[in-house]
N, C-alpha and C positions, 0 to 999 in steps of 0.2 A: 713091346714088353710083354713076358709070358704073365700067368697067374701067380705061379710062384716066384716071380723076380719082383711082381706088384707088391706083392706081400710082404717081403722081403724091406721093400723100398719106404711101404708106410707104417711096417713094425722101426726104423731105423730114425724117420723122423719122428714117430711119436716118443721115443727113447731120448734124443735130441731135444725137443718140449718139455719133456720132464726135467732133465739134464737144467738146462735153461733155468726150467720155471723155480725151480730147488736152489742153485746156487744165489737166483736173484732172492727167494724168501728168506736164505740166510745172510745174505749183504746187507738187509731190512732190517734184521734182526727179529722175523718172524717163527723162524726154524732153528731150532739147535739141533745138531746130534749127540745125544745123550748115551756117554756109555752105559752098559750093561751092568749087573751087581756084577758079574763073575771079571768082567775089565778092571771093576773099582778096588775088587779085592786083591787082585793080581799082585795092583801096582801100590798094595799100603801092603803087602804079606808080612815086609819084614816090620813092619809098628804093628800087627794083630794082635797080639797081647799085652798090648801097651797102655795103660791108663794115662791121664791126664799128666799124673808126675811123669810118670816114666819115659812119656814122650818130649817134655821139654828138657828132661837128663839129658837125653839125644841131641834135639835141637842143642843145646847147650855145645854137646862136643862137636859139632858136624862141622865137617871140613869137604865135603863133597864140590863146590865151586870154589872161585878164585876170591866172593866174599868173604869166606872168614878171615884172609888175609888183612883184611883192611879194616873189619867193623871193630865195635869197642865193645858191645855187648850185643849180643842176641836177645831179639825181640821175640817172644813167642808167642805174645798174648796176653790178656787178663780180662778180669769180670767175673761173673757168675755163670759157672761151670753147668746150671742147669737152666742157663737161660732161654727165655722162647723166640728171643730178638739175637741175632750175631751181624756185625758189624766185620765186613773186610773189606779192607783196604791193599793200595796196592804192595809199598814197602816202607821200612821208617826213615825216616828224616835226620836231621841231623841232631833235634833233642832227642829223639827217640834211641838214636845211635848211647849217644851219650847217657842217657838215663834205665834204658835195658825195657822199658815199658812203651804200649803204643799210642800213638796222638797224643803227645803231651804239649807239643808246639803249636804255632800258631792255626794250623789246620785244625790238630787235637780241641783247641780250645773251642772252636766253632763248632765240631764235630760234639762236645760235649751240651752249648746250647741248642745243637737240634733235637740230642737227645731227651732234652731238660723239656725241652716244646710240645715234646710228644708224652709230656704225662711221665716219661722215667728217669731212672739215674745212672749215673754209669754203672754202679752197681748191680743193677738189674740186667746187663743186656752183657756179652761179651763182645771183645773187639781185637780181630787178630790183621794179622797180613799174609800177603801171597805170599812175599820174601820172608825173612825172620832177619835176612840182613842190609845193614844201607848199601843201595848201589854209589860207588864214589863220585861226588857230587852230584847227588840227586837224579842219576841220570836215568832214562827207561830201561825196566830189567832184559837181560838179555831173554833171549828161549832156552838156553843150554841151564841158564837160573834159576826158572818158572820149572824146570822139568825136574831139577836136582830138589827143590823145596815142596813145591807143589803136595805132595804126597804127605808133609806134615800136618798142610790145612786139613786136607781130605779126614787125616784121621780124625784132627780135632771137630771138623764137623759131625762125623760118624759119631764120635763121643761125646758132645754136646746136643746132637741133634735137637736143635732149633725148630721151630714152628714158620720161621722166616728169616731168611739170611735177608741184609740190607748190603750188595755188592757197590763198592763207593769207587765210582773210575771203570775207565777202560780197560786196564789190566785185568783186575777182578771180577768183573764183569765177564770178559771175554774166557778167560781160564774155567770158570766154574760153568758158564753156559758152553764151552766146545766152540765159539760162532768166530769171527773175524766182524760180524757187524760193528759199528760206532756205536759211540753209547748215545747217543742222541736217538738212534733208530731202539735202541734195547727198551730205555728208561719210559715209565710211565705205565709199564703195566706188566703181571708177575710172569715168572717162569719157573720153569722147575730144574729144581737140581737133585734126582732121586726118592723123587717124593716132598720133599722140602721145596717151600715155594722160594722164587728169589726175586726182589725189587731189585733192579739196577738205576743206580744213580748217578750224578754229577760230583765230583768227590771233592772235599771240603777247600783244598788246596785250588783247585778250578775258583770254587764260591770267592775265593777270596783275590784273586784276580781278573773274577768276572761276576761280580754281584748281582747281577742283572738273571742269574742262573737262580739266586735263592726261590723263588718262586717254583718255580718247576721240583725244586728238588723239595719243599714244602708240600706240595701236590702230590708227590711221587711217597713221604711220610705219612701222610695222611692215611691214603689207600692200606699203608703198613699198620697204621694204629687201626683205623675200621678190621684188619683180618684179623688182625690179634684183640680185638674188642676190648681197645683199652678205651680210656674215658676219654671225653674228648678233647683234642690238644689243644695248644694256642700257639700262632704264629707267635713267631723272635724275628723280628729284622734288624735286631744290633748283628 
């Protein structure tokens, strides 16, 4: 083997290492790839001049996927519009379908005493979803879904910008960080979503078919109420 075929051989494997070392940090959920402002604006152009009404007008009419077909009302969000805390989840349920607001069901309920644990009220914090519509019967949203909605959270985060997003689930999680990591590997410590830090969680629906999570996701609140220096919480294990 010459000098330059050497060279050649151990620029290829150090590329390979990298290659490697990178895809396992984001499996971890160590690494996200974060797009750029000029990506983020790209893909909200058409909501740029869009305040908070004018974007749920939208949400309202959208027929872009095969959900509007089927849901009953669009969910777009609520809360306080200049809140330092935002709450997303993955998509609504079937009270939520039904009532046009998010977590009002049995997750919602739960989701409201962790809020209450951490010193706030629903009022204080907002709480949207990835989807704005139910998938039929509750099922994982597709990618063609997440791609068609997506761009309504983005704008409402841009317009609410939060001090900390609290991402609840897999879904939400994975959407706003870019990763495929599980949320087991994400949860427990922040990340950033353009500035914007983000806790990723165990999402309330999980809690309530795996109790044994409330801990962890009490832990993972906590660290949220220290960065936002709120006073200090109290566990709920109802």
């Amino acid at each position: 083997m010459d000098y330059s075929t050497d060279i050649r051989w151990r620029f290829g494997q150090i590329v390979t290492t990298v290659r490697e070392y990178v895809e396992e940090q984001m499996q971890l959920g160590f690494l996200e790839l974060e797009e750029n402002e000029n990506q983020l604006r790209e893909r909200t152009s058409s909501y740029a001049d869009l305040d908070l009404t004018g974007l749920r007008e939208l949400a309202v009419a959208c027929e872009k996927c095969e959900l509007s077909k089927t849901r009953t009302y669009v969910v777009f969000g609520a809360g306080n519009e200049q809140a330092d805390l935002m709450f997303v989840g993955e998509a609504p349920g079937a009270d939520e379908d039904q009532q046009g607001q998010p977590f009002v069901g049995r997750a919602g309920q739960l989701l409201t005493k962790i809020i209450e644990a951490a010193g706030l009220t629903r009022d204080q914090v907002y709480i949207a979803n990835v989807l704005k519509c139910r998938p039929p019967g509750n099922r994982n949203p597709k990618s063609s879904e997440i791609e068609s909605c997506e761009p309504y959270l983005i704008r409402q985060v841009m317009l609410i910008q939060p001090k900390v997003i609290c991402a609840l689930g897999t879904f939400a999680a994975q959407m706003l960080l870019r990763t495929d990591a599980k949320i087991s590997n994400l949860r427990g410590h922040f990340h950033s979503y353009h500035g914007i830090k983000v806790m990723p969680t165990y999402h309330p629906a999980y809690l309530l078919r795996n109790p044994g999570g409330k801990r962890q996701v009490w832990e993972d609140i906590q660290k949220v109420v220290a960065e936002l220096d709120l006073s200090t919480p109290r566990p709920n294990d109802s």
